[in-house]
C-alpha positions as CSV (number, residue, x, y, z in Angstrom):
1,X,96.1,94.0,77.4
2,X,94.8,92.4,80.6
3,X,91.8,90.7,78.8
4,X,94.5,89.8,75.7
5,X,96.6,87.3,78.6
6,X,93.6,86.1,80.3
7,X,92.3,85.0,76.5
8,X,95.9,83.6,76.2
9,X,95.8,81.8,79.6
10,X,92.5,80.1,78.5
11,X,93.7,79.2,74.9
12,X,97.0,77.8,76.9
13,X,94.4,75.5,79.5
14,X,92.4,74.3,76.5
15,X,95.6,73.5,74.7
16,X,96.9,71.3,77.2
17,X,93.7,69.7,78.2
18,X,93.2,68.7,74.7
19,X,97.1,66.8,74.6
20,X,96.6,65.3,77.4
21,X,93.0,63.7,76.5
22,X,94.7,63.2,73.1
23,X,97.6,61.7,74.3
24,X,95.6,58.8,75.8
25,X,93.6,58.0,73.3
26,X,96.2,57.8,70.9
27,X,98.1,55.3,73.4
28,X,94.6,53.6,74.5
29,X,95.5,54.5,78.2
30,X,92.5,55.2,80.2
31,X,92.0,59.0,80.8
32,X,93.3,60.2,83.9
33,X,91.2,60.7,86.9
34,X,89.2,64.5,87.8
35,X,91.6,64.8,90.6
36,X,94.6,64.3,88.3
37,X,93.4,66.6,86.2
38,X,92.9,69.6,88.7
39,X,96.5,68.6,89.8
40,X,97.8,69.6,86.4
41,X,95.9,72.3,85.6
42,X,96.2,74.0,89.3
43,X,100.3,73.5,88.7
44,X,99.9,75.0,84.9
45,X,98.1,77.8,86.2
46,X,100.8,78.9,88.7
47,X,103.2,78.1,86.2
48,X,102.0,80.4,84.3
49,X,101.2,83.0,86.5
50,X,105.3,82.3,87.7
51,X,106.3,82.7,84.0
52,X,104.2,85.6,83.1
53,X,104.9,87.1,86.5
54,X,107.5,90.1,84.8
55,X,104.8,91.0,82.1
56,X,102.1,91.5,84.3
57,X,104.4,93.8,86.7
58,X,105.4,95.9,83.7
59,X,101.9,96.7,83.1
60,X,100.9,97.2,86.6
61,X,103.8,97.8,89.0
62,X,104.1,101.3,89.4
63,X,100.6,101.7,88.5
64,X,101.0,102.7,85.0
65,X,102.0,100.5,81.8
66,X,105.7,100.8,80.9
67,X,106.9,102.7,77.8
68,X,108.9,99.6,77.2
69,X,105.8,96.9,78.3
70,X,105.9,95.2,74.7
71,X,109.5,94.8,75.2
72,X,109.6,93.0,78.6
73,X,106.6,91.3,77.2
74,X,108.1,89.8,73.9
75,X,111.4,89.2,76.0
76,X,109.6,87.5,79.3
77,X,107.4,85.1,76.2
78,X,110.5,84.5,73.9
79,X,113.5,84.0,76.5
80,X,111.6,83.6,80.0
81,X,111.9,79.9,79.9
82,X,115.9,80.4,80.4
83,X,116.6,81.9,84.1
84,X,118.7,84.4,83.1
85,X,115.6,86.1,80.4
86,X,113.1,85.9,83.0
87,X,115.4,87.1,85.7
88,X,116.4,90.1,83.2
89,X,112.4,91.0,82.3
90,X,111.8,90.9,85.7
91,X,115.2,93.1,86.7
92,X,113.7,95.1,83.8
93,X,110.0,95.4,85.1
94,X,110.9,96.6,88.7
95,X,113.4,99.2,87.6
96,X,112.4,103.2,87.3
97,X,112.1,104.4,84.1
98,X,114.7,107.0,83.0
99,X,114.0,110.2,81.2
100,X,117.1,112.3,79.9
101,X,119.3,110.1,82.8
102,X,117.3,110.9,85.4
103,X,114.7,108.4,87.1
104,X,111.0,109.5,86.7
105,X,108.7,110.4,89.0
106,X,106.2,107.2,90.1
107,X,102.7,107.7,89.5
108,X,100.1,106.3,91.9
């Protein structure tokens, strides 16, 4: 799963490198400067990393993947751009799991 989100992290860099040289040659702008650049993609990447943040501690919080990681994941992708998802996949991520009502041992 972990290489899966770093292949989607790259495919997300590439996609916004290519609209914003796209979107200045379509408008005859010049292209931003190098240092411009690393400004956007340095704030994407922590953007990211803040967005994706409950998906990656479902996988590797209490140092095993969730039985519910897809879940968290689809919700944190789908709804995490509204506070109130990504505040509930991350509620979600850091809570023990239950089994038969009672909370379940933490494996380290």
């Amino acid at each position: 799963m972990r290489k899966f989100l770093i292949g989607l992290a790259v495919a997300l860099f590439a996609l916004l490198c290519a609209l914003i040289v796209f979107s200045h040659v379509a408008t005859g702008e010049p292209l931003p400067s190098l240092g411009d650049l690393a400004i956007v993609l340095v704030t994407g990447a922590f953007g990211l990393a803040i967005y994706f943040l409950p998906t990656y501690l479902a996988h590797n919080y209490h140092g095993h993947e969730r039985k519910n990681f897809t879940a968290i994941a689809v919700l944190n992708f789908l709804l995490g751009w509204t506070v109130v998802g990504w505040v509930g996949a991350l509620i979600w991520a850091l809570s023990d799991e239950e089994v038969d009502g009672k909370s379940a041992p933490v494996r380290s």
